[in-house]
N, C-alpha and C positions, 0 to 999 in steps of 0.2 A: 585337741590342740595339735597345730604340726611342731615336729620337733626336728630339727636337721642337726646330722653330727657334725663335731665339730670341724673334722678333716674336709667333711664336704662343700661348710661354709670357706675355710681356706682357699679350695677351689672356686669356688664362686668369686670369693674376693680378688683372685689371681685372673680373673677371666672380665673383671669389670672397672681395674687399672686407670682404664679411661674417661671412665666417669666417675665424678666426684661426691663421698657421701659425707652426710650430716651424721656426726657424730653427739649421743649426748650424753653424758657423763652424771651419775647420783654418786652419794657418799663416799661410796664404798671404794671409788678408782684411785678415792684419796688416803685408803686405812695403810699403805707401803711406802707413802710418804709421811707417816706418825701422824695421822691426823685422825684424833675420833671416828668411828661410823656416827651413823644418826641413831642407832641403836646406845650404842655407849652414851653419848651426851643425854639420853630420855635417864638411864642411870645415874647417871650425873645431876640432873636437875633432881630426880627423885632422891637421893641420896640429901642432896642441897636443902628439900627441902626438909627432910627429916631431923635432922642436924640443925638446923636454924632452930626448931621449935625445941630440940632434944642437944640442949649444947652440951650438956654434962656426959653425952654417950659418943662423943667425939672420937674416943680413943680406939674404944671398941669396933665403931661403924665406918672406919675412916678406907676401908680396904674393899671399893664397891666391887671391883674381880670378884670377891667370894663369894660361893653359892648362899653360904650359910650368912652372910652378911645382908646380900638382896633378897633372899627369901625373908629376912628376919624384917627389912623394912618394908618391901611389899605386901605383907603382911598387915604393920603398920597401916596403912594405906589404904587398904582396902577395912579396914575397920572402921576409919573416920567416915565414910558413906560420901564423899565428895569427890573421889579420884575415878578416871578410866579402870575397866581391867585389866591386869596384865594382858597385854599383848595386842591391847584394842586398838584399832588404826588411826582413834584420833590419839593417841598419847605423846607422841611429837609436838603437834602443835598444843596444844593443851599444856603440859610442865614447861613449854617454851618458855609461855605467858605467864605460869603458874611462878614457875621459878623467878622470873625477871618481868615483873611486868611492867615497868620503865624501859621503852624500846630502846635509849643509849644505853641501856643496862644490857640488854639484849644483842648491840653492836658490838659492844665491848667484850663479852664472852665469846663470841666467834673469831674476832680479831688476836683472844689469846691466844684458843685452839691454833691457831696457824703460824704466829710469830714462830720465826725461825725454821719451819719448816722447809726441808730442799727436795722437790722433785723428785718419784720415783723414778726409774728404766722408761716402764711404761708413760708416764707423759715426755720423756724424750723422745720413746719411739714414736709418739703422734705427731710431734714435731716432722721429723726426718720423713714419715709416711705422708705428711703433708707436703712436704716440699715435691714431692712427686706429684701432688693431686690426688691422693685421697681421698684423703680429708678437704674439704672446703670450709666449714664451719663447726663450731665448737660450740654445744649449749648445753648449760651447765647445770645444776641446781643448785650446787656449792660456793663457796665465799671464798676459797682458797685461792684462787689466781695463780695457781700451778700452772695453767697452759703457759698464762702471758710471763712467768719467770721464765719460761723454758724457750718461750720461742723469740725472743730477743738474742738467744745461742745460735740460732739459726737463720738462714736466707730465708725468713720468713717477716712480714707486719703486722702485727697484732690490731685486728679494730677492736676495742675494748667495747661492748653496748650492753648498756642496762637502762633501771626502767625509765630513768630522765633521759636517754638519749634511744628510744628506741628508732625516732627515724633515720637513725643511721644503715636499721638494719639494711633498706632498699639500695644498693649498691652495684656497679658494674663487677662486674667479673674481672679482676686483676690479677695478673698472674705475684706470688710471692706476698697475698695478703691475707689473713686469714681471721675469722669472723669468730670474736669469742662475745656468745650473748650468755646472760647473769639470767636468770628466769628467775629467781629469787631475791634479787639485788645482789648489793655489795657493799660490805661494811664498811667502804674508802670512800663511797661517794653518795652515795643513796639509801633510801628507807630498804629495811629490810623486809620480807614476807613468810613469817615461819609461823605464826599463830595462824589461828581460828579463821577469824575474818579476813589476814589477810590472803591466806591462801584459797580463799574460797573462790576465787577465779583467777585463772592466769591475763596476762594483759592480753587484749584486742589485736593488738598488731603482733603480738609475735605467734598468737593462733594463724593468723592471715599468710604471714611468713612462713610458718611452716609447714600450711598447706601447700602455698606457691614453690617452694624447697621439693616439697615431697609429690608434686606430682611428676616428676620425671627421675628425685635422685632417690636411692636407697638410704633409709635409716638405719643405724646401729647404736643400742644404748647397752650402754656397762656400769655396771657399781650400784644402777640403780633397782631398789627393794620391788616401788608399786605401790606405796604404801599411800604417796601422797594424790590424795582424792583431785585437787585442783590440776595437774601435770598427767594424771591418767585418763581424766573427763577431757583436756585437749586435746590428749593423743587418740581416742575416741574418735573426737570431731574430725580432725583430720585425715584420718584416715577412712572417714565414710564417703570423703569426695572423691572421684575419679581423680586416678592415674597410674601410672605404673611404677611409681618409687615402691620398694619393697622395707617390708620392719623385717632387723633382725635384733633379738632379741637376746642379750649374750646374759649369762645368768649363771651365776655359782652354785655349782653344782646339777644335778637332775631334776631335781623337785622347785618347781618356782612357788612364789607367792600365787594364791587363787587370784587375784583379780590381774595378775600376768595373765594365767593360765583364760580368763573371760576376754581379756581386750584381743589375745590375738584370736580366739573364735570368731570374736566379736567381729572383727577385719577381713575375716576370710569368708564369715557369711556374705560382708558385704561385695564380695568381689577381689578384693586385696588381699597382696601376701602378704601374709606375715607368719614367720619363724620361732619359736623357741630352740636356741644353743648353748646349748651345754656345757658350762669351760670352769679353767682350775686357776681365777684368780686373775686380774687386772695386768698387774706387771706381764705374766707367762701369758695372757692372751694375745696383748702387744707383739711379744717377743716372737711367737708363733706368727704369726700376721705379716710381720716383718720379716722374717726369715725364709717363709715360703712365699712371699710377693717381689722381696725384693734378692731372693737369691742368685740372680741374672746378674744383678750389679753389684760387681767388686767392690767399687768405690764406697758404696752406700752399706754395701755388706761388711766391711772393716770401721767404718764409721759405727754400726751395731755394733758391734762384737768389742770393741773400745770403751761403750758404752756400758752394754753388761759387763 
């Protein structure tokens, strides 16, 4: 697997200003804005479900943080013969279902996670990095609509697309507008995709999309695990077709998820770059990005610095 440091991608990003990359963002860009990971919510549902069968042990089991609390219900769990293993890649989708299996039951639990939530550093600075052309598009996995509160603060237009309007994605190049696709859905407008079946393929035209995206512009994903089979079987496909957009791949910490560590082999056998980077965290990956790209600019460098 290649790995490039993180000071190096820096440089790379400061040297490629000009052209604009597809950013795309999993859970985790959202954990500094008080928003669950997709880890915590698999907790949550498991917890949920424990506690609905086990109301009498409410008091006790109400504190899922604790070790000695999930260990005592995973446990649980794995006794009844009918749950994933800890830590098994379908557990996401699986308790999604398990928990809620009424899909407005399902909308409704993502729309709490987010009520009231405000914008971290980091989705402002994609903002202001945007307004330069960075950034061109935004794709998401998440429900949270953090870009589109944050870029209405800015010289920027938000296309909002999801999965009932994907022919929007096909679009001129506009300067001051900027492309947020849901790959998942959106709990405001449309069906959601977090179980089993629905995640078992991503939509037809936003594969097409970001093939056509990524044969000339570079990728970068942040927040996101790996975990989900239908968005890494995409990024798969897409990157076995000719071009020269490059994956970067920003990841917390050193150690990624293995099937990170298979897709960008997977890319580089085929001919294509792709990256594993190194970094400490969504906000300060932002902050760094910003600070060494747009250190030239005054104006935009006090507009940061305001910010954090």
């Amino acid at each position: 697997m290649q790995i490039l440091s993180f000071d190096s991608f820096l440089r790379s990003l400061k040297q490629n200003m000009d052209s604009p990359h597809i950013l795309l963002l999993g859970a985790g860009a959202s954990v500094e804005s008080g928003i669950q990971s997709a880890s915590d919510c698999i907790w949550d549902w498991k917890k949920e479900i424990f506690l609905s069968k086990n109301p009498a042990l409410i008091e006790l089991y109400s504190n899922i943080k604790a070790d000695n609390v999930r260990n005592s219900i995973q446990r649980w769990l794995d006794e009844q013969y009918q749950y994933p293993a800890l830590n098994d890649d379908t557990e996401y989708s699986f308790y999604a279902e398990k928990a809620y299996p009424i899909a407005n039951d399902r909308r409704k639990y993502f729309q709490h996670l987010v009520d009231g939530k405000k914008p971290s550093l980091g989705y402002h600075l994609i903002c202001i990095l945007s307004e330069v052309g960075l950034f061109k598009s935004i794709w998401t996995t998440n429900f949270d609509g953090l870009i589109l509160k944050c870029a209405h603060q800015y010289n920027l237009v938000p296309v909002d697309i999801t999965l009932d309007s994907v022919d929007r994605i096909y679009r001129n190049d506009t300067v001051g507008e900027l492309l947020y696709i849901a790959l998942h859905g959106d709990y405001k407008y449309g069906e959601l995709k977090n179980t089993t079946t629905e995640l078992d393929t991503q939509n037809g035209t936003f594969i097409e999309a970001l093939i056509h995206e990524t044969t000339n512009h570079d990728m970068i994903i942040m927040g996101y695990s790996g975990r989900d089979k239908s968005l890494m079987t995409a990024l798969n496909t897409v990157f076995q077709k000719q071009g020269s957009g490059k994956l970067f791949w920003c990841g917390y910490g050193t150690k990624p998820h293995s099937k990170v560590e298979e897709l960008i082999h997977t890319i580089n056998g085929a001919g294509r770059e792709a990256y594993y980077v190194p970094t400490d965290g969504f906000d300060k990956t932002l902050y760094s990005i910003a600070r060494h790209c747009l250190g030239e600019n005054k104006e935009l460098l006090s507009k940061i610095e305001k910010d954090d």
